[in-house]
BATI-381111 format. One record per residue (C-alpha): x, y, z. Coordinates in steps of 0.1 Angstrom, whole numbers, plus 5000, padded with zeros to 4 digits. Each point is the difference from the previous one (the first is absolute). Example, Ala and Ser with C-alpha at 12.3 -4.5 7.8 and 13.67 -1.06 7.14 Angstrom:
BEGIN
512349555078;501450344993;
//
This chain:
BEGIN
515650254175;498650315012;500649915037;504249994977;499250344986;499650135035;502549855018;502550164972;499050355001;500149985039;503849884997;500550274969;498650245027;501949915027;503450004982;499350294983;499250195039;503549815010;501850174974;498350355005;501049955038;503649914990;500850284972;498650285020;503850215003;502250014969;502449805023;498749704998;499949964958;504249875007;498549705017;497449904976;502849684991;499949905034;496250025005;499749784968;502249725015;498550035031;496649964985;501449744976;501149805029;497150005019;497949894973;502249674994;499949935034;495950024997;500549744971;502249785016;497550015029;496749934981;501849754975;501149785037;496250085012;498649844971;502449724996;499249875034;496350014995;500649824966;501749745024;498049965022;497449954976;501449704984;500549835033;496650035006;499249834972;502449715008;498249965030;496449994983;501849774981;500749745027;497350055015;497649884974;502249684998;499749935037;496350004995;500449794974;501449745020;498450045031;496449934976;502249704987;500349845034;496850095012;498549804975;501949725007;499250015039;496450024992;500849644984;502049875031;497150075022;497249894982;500549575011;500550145036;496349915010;501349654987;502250005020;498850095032;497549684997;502949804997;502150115029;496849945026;501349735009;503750115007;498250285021;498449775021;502749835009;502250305006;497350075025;500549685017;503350055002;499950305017;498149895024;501849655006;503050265001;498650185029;498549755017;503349855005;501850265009;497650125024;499549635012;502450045032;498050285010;496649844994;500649705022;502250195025;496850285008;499149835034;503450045009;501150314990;497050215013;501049805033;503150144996;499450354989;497550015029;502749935026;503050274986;496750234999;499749945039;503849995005;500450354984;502149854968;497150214975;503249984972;499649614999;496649975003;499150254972;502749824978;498149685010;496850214992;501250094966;500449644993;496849855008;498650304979;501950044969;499449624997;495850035007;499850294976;502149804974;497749725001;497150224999;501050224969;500449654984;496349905009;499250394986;502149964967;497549654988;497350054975;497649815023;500550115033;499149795030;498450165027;500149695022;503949964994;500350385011;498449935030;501649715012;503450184989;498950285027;498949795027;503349844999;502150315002;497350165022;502549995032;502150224979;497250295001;500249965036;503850025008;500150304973;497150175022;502149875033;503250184988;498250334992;498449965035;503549985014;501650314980;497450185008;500149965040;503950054990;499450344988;497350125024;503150015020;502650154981;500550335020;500849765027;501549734982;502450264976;501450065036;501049695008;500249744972;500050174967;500949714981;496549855006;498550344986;502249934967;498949654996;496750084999;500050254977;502349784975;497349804999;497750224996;502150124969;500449674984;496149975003;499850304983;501849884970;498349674999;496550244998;501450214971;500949654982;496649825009;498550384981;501949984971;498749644994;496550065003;500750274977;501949754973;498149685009;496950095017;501049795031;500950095035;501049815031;497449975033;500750275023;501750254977;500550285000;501149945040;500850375000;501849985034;501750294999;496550264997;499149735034;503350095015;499150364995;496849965014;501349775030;502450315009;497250234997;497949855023;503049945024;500650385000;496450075007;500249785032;502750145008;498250364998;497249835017;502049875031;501050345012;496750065005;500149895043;497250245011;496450124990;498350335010;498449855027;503349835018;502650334997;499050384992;503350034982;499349664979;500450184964;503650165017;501549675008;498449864970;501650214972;503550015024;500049644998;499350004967;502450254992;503249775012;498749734990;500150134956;503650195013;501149665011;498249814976;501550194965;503450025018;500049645000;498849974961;502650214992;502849915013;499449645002;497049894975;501850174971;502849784997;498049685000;496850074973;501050044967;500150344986;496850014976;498149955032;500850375011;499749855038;500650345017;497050194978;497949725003;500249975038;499750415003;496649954974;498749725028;500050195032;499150294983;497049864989;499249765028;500450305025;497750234974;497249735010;500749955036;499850405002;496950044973;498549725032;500750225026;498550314982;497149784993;499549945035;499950345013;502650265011;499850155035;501250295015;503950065000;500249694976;499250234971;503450185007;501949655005;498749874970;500650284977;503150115015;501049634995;499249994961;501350334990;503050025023;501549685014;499549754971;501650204976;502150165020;503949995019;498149725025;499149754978;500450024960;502850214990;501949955032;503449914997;500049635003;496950034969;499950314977;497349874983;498250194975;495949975004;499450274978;499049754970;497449815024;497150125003;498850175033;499349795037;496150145001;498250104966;500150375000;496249985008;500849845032;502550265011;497950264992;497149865015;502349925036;501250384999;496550114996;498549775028;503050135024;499250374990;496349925009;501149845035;502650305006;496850264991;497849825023;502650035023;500550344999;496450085004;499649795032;503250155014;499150364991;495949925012;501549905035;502850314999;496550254994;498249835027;503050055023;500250344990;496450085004;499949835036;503050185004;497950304996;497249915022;501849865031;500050345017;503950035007;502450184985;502749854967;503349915010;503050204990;503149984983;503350015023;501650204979;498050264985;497450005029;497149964967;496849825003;499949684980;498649674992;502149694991;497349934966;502550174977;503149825013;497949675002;498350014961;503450124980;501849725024;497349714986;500650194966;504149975002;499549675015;498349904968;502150144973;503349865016;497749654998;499750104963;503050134991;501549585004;497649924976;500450264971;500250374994;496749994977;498249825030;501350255026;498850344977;496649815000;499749995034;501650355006;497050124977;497849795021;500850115029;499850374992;496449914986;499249885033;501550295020;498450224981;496649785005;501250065039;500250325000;496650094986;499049805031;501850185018;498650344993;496249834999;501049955033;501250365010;497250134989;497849775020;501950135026;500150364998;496649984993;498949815029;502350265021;498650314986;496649885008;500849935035;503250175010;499749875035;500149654986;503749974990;502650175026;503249904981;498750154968;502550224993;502949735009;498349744975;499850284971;503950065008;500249644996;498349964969;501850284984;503549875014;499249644986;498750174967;503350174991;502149675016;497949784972;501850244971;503749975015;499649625002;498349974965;503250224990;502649805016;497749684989;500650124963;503750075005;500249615011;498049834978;499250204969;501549884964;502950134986;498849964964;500350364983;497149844983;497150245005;497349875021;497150254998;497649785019;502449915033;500750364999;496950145003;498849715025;502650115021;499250384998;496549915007;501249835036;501950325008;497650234990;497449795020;501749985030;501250424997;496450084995;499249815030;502550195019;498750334987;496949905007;500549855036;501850375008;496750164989;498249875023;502350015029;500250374995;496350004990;499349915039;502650295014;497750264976;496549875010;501350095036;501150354985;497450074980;497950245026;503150175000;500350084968;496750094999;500750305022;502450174977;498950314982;497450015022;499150365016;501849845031;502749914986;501950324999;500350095033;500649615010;503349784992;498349655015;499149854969;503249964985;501749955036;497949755005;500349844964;503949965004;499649875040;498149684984;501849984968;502949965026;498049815019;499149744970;503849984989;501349875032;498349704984;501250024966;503250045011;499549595000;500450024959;502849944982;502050334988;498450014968;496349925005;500750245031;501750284970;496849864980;497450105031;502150335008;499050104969;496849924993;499250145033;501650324993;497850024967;496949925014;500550255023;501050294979;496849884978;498049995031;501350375008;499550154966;496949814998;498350185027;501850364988;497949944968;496949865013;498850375004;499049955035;500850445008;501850284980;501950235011;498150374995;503350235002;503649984988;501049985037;497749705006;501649844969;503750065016;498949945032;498949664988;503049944974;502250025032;498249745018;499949784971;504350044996;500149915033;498049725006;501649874970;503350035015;498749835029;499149714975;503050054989;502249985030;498249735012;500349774967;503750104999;500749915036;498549614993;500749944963;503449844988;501950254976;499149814971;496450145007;499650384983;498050215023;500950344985;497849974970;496849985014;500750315024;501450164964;496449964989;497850125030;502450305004;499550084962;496049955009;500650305026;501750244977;496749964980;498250135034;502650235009;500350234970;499250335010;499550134964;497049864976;501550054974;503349835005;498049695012;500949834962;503650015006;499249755035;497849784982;502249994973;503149895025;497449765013;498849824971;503849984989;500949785033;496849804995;498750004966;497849695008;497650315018;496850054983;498050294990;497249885026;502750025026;501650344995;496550165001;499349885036;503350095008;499350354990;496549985008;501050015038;501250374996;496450175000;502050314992;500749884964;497050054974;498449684987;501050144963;503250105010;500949675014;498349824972;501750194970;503549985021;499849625004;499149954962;502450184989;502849795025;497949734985;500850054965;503550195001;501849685021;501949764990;499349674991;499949755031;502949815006;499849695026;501550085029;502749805023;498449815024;496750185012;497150124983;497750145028;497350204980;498749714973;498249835027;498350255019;496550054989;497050185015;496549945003;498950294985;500850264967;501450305008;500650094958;496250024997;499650285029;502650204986;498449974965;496750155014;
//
């Protein structure tokens, strides 16, 4: 009731907010009639609607009940007749005693029934296994397995018979066998016969097709006469001697083990008869599938029924009898170039335009599984890296032994025709066996050939470690006994030419054979800049000591500089540019840029020589015209430097800079006033801010006529008011000269 209550005063609410909503202008009081119909309308049709609401559910109610209704008298009588069965059944056991005897005899008369009907058949059996014998061996299978059927049907009829008594007989079953026991052996004659029929049939399917049917008709109706003798045992608990024949898994298994003799017999040569045995063998093999599947397709599918899937089966046998006769081989042992037949074979040419998904094919293997287990593929690509490694270091041993006899035969390296520079054919020969290599891998597959592109810069890198092991041997040897080696210089040019040659063919070896993949490969890249920085280090390295034997020649010369003779004498430096002339007659043998490379570095070494002995405080110069006499000497030895350097360089070689720096060196020694001598060093340590505090002191500290403070306060305060360094170009000249002794501790005293 409350629940009522509510319910009412929620409607009361509502209407009453309806009305407020529709008497809100003065307007709207005219159509208060027409609101009241309207509303009076609505509210019948709500009326209507719930009265036909609850008159269906009062209808619905009392069909239900009808239903109960008639319900409860079906059980009624269904209890009724249940009752009365029960009665019915209760003089079966009675009964069942009394019909024993009808049973028995219906059993006799079953088997009287078969007995004669199978009676022809029983006293016929000598004969008709004579017969079917005889079609069998005139090729008439049809007849003979209808003759078959015969004999057998009416066996296993007289057999269930035995199997249906309550007291079996074992002796009857026996005898019953022995009697029909020909008929196991023309059954087992027949099979022998459709099995030698389809050990054939790529052959056979060529030429008589029809005998390929028969055979598998037979097969079928076997099949069938397996599924019945099954469902009997299942019903009865019987079944027939020699069933389930299952013919059909043995013809599967007959064709199987044709196609793996077939496999087999392309097989002609062993290791030991032919080097190129595995070649023939996987060619031959090779047609033989491409001939083989042609033949099931085109003319195999037509004569096996459809459920036997002829064409997938066939592809399923020689994939899988090839997968063992290859697993065999790889057993065996690989050798040598084998490694690349094999595995170019597998990856490239079975599945491939020459054999699966040619033309005449277009066969799908993706859904077998894979020739070799991926264990054995990986395991064949790892043994054929090894055996290209060990090649490598055997080729690249004997290519260092050449070089090395090369450079203790006593005659001079041979040189290009075309550039007139010293070389050795090592370079050309190790990138050849390494191009040679990765056009081998590149038939098998591109994740193959990167391996053995990272190899072989492993190994090239390996080699050129050697390599400089060896250089250094031989430097060494030479600069212990010069007299020793009379081609040293030629060999050094060598070296250096073969060193920068070993980068260009890496480069063009990359250009080749490197991936495409924009997939970043941090550890190839670096292996690679490791080979190239190896082998430009070696270069660098191999100048060094070429121009290290020109300087040990000059260094008695350049011991004489700054010397108290020096001024009034020009024959050190004359005498420093006559041999350095004299020296690059030979390296005119490099290539242009190890001989831009040399120019260079012999230029530096120079100028460092040079300012090297102006600050080695070997004299100073007392007066201001000892200074200038000196600082015009200086400008024009170094323009003799110069001239000479510019009349042998290339113009890629700057020779202007050093002079820039010596001549600013002689300003500092030219400066007539003391106390403009900050604004020199300050021009100087702008064009070479890698000068140190050390150095500017001796450079000052050769003009006696400047006072130790003086020159100390002037070169701290340079010192501290410059700029910061900046690297320069090319050259830095003044970071690696050093000296034996302190000069900053005598001018602190």
């Amino acid at each position: 009731m409350s629940s009522m209550e509510e319910i009412e005063e929620e409607a009361k609410a509502a209407a009453e907010k309806m009305v407020m909503n529709m008497m809100q202008r003065p307007g709207q009081l005219e159509k208060v009639e027409q609101y009241k119909r309207r509303i009076t309308h609505k509210k019948a049709s709500i009326e209507a609607q719930l009265k036909s609401a609850i008159q269906g559910k009062l209808d619905g109610v009392s069909v239900g009940l009808n239903q109960v209704k008639e319900c409860l008298e079906d059980v009624r009588e269904i209890s009724k007749k249940m009752d009365e069965l029960s009665e019915y059944l209760s003089c079966v056991p009675e009964l069942v005693g009394a019909l024993q005897a009808v049973r028995e005899e219906d059993s006799r008369h079953s088997q009287y029934e078969t007995a004669m009907d199978s009676l022809k058949h029983i006293f016929t059996v000598p004969d008709s296994v004579a017969k079917t014998k005889q079609w069998i061996g005139e090729g008439k299978l049809l007849h003979a397995h209808q003759c078959l059927t015969d004999l057998e049907i009416s066996r296993d009829d007289l057999l269930y018979e035995l199997h249906r008594l309550p007291n079996q007989s074992s002796h009857d079953k026996i005898m019953l066998k022995a009697y029909f026991e020909d008929v196991e052996m023309v059954s087992n004659l027949l099979e022998k016969q459709i099995k030698l029929i389809l050990a054939r049939t790529l052959n056979t399917v060529r030429k008589e097709p029809t005998v390929i049917v028969t055979a598998l008709r037979i097969i079928e109706r076997e099949e069938k006469r397996d599924q019945l003798a099954l469902q009997q045992q299942s019903q009865t608990g019987f079944m027939p001697p020699g069933r389930p024949k299952n013919w059909r898994n043995r013809a599967f298994e007959v064709l199987e083990c044709a196609v793996a003799q077939r496999i087999e017999g392309t097989r002609v040569d062993e290791r030991e008869d032919h080097k190129l045995w595995l070649v023939r063998y996987l060619e031959l093999t090779r047609q033989l599938i491409l001939e083989d599947l042609r033949v099931v397709k085109t003319l195999c599918v037509p004569c096996f029924p459809p459920h036997y899937d002829i064409v997938n089966k066939y592809v399923n046998m020689y994939h899988t009898c090839l997968s063992s006769s290859l697993q065999e081989i790889v057993n065996n042992g690989v050798e040598g170039n084998e490694y690349v037949t094999l595995l170019s074979w597998i990856l490239n040419t079975y599945p491939g335009k020459e054999l699966m998904t040619s033309s005449e094919l277009s066969i799908d293997i993706s859904s077998l599984p894979p020739l070799l287990p991926e264990e054995s593929m990986q395991k064949l690509q790892e043994e054929y890296l090894e055996k290209m490694q060990s090649n490598y270091i055997e080729w690249m041993e004997k290519t260092l032994e050449a070089e090395r006899a090369e450079w203790a035969s006593g005659g001079a390296p041979e040189c290009e025709p075309h550039t007139g520079a010293y070389h050795t054919h090592a370079p050309v020969i190790i990138f050849q066996m390494i191009d040679q290599n990765l056009q081998v891998t590149e038939t098998i597959s591109k994740d193959v050939t990167f391996k053995a592109l990272l190899l072989s810069i492993d190994q090239v890198i390996r080699f050129g470690n050697k390599y400089k092991e060896g250089v250094i041997q031989f430097k060494n040897a030479h600069f212990a006994d010069r007299s020793r080696v009379a081609y040293f210089t030629h060999h050094m040019i060598t070296i250096v030419n073969n060193s920068e040659q070993m980068v260009q063919l890496a480069r063009q070896t990359q250009r080749r054979h490197w991936p495409t993949t924009d997939a970043p490969q941090p550890s190839a890249d670096e292996k690679l800049d490791q080979l190239l920085t190896t082998f430009q280090n070696l270069r660098n390295e191999a100048a060094k000591f070429l121009l290290e034997e020109a300087f040990l020649d000059l260094e008695v010369h350049f011991d004489e500089l700054f010397t108290s003779k020096w001024l009034q004498s020009s024959i050190p430096v004359d005498t420093i540019c006559v041999t350095l002339e004299d020296y690059f007659q030979d390296y005119n043998h490099l290539r242009e840029k190890n001989f831009e490379y040399v120019i260079n570095e012999a230029q530096n070494l120079v100028y460092k020589k040079y300012i090297t002995a102006m600050l080695s405080k070997k004299m100073s110069f007392k007066t201001v015209e000892e200074a200038q006499q000196a600082a015009t000497k200086i400008i024009k030895e170094a323009t003799q430097i110069r001239a000479f350097f510019k009349r042998i360089a290339p113009e890629a070689v700057n020779v202007d800079w050093p002079f820039e720096v010596i001549s600013a060196l002689a300003e500092v020694l030219r400066c007539q006033d003391i106390e403009m001598l900050s604004l020199d060093l300050h021009g100087l340590v702008d064009k070479c801010p890698d000068m140190s505090e050390e150095q500017l002191l001796r450079l000052v500290a050769l003009r006696a006529d400047v006072p130790r403070s003086h020159a100390r306060d002037t070169v701290a305060h340079v010192m501290a008011t410059r700029q910061s360094p900046r690297a320069l170009a090319r050259y830095t000249i003044f970071a690696d000269i050093t000296f034996a002794d302190r000069l900053l501790g005598h001018f602190a005293l």
